[in-house]
C-alpha positions as CSV (number, residue, x, y, z in Angstrom):
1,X,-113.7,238.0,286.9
2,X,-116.3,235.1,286.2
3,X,-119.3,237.6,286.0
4,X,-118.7,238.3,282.5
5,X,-117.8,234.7,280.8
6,X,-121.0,233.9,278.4
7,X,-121.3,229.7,277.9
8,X,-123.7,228.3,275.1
9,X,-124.7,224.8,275.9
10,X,-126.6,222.6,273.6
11,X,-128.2,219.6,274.5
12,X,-131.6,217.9,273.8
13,X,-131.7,216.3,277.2
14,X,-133.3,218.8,279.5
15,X,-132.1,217.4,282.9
16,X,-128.2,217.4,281.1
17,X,-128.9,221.4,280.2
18,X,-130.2,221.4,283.8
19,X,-126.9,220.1,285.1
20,X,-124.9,222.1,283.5
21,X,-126.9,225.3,283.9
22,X,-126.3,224.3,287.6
23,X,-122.9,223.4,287.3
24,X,-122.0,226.9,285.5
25,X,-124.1,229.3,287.6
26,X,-122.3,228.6,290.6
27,X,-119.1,230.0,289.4
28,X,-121.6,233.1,288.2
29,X,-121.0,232.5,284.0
30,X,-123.8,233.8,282.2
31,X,-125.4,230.5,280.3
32,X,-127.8,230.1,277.4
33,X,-129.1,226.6,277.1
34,X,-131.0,225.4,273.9
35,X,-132.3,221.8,273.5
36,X,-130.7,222.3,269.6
37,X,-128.4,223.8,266.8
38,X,-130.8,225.8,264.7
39,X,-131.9,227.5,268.1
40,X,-128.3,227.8,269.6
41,X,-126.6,228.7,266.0
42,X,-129.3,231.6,266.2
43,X,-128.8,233.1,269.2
44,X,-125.4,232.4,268.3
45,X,-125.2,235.3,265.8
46,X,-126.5,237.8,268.0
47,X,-124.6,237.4,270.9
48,X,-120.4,236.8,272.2
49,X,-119.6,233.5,273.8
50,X,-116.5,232.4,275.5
51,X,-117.0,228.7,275.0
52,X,-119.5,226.6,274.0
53,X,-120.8,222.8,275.2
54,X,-122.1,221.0,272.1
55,X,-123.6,217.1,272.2
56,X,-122.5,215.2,269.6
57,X,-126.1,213.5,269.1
58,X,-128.8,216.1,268.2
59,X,-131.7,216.5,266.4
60,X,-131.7,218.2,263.0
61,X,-128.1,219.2,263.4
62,X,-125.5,217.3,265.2
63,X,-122.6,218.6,267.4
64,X,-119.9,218.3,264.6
65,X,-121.7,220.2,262.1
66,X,-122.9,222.7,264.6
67,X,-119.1,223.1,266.1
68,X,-118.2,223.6,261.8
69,X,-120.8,226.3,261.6
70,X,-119.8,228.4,264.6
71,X,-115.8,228.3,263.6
72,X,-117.0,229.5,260.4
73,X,-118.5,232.4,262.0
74,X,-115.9,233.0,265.2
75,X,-112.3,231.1,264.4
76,X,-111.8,232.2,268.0
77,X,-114.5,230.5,270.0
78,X,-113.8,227.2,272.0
79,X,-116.4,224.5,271.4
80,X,-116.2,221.2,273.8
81,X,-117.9,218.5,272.1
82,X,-120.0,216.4,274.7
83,X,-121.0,212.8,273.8
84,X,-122.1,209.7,275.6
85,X,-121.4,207.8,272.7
86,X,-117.6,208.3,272.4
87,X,-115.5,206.9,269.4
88,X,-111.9,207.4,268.5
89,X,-112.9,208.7,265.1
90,X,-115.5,210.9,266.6
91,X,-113.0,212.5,268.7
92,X,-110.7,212.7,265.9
93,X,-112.9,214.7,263.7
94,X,-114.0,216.7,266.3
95,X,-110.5,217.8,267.3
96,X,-109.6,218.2,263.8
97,X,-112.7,220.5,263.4
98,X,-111.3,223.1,266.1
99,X,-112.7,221.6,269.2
100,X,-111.0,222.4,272.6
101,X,-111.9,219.2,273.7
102,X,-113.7,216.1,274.1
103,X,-115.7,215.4,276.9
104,X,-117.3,211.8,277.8
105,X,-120.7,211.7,279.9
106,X,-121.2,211.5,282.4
107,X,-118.7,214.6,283.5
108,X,-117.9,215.9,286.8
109,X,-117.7,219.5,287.7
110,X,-114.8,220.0,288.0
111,X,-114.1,218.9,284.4
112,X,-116.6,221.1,283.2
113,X,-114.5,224.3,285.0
114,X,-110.9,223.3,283.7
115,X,-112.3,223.5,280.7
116,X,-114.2,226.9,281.0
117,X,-110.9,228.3,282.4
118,X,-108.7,226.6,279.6
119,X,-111.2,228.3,276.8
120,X,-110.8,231.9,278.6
121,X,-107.6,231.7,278.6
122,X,-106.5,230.8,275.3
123,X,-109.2,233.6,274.1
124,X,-107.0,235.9,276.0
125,X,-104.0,234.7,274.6
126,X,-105.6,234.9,271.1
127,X,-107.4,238.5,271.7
128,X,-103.5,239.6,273.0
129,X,-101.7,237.9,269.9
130,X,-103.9,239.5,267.2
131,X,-104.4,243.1,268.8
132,X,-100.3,242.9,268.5
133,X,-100.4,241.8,265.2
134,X,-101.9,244.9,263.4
135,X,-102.4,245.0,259.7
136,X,-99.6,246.8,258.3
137,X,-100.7,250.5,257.0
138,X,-100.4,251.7,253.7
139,X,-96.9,253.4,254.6
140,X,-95.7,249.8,255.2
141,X,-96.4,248.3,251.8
142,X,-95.3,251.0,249.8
């Protein structure tokens, strides 16, 4: 079940990509780790992630625009906004942005897996929802 869940982390500490890299490939997700958002937002568009760990404080692009940019391009992706530097109207506008969540560093692990299996399983939900919901066909609006 876990083979096929694809995380994008961004962070421009290497020894907090490190960690989570760690931290992810012991449950077996598949994780690409960029050190920041132009890099990440690239890969972004060629590839299908399940969630997404963004730092809040990055270079040439920080976490909230970053999260912004990939709702823009997948409504459906989860994004967890990570920040050492925690404020109420940081977490506000992140939440209000579409973030899953907020998470304060430092993190434990098992944080960091409630909220991988919390973002699979509202994708489900989501996937299931909108495959139900069909577009009507031309039959219907006529």
């Amino acid at each position: 079940m876990t083979s096929n869940i694809k995380i994008l982390v961004v962070d421009d500490e290497p020894t907090v990509l490190e960690s989570f890299k760690m931290i992810l490939t012991i449950k077996d997700y598949e994780v690409d780790a960029f050190l920041d958002g132009p890099a990440a937002f690239e890969k972004f568009k060629t590839g299908v992630y399940d969630i997404a760990f963004i730092d809040m404080k990055l270079p040439k692009m920080d976490g909230l625009e970053i999260l912004k940019r990939l709702k823009e391009l997948e409504q459906e992706l989860e994004v967890v906004i990570v920040t050492a530097y925690a404020t109420d109207v940081s977490h506000s506008h992140a939440i209000n942005l579409g973030a899953l969540e907020y998470l304060r560093k430092p993190f434990l692990m098992e944080e960091i897996y409630e909220l991988v299996d919390r973002a699979v399983r509202r994708r489900r939900r989501a996937k299931a929802v909108k495959s139900k919901s069909a577009p009507p066909s031309a039959e219907d609006i006529h």
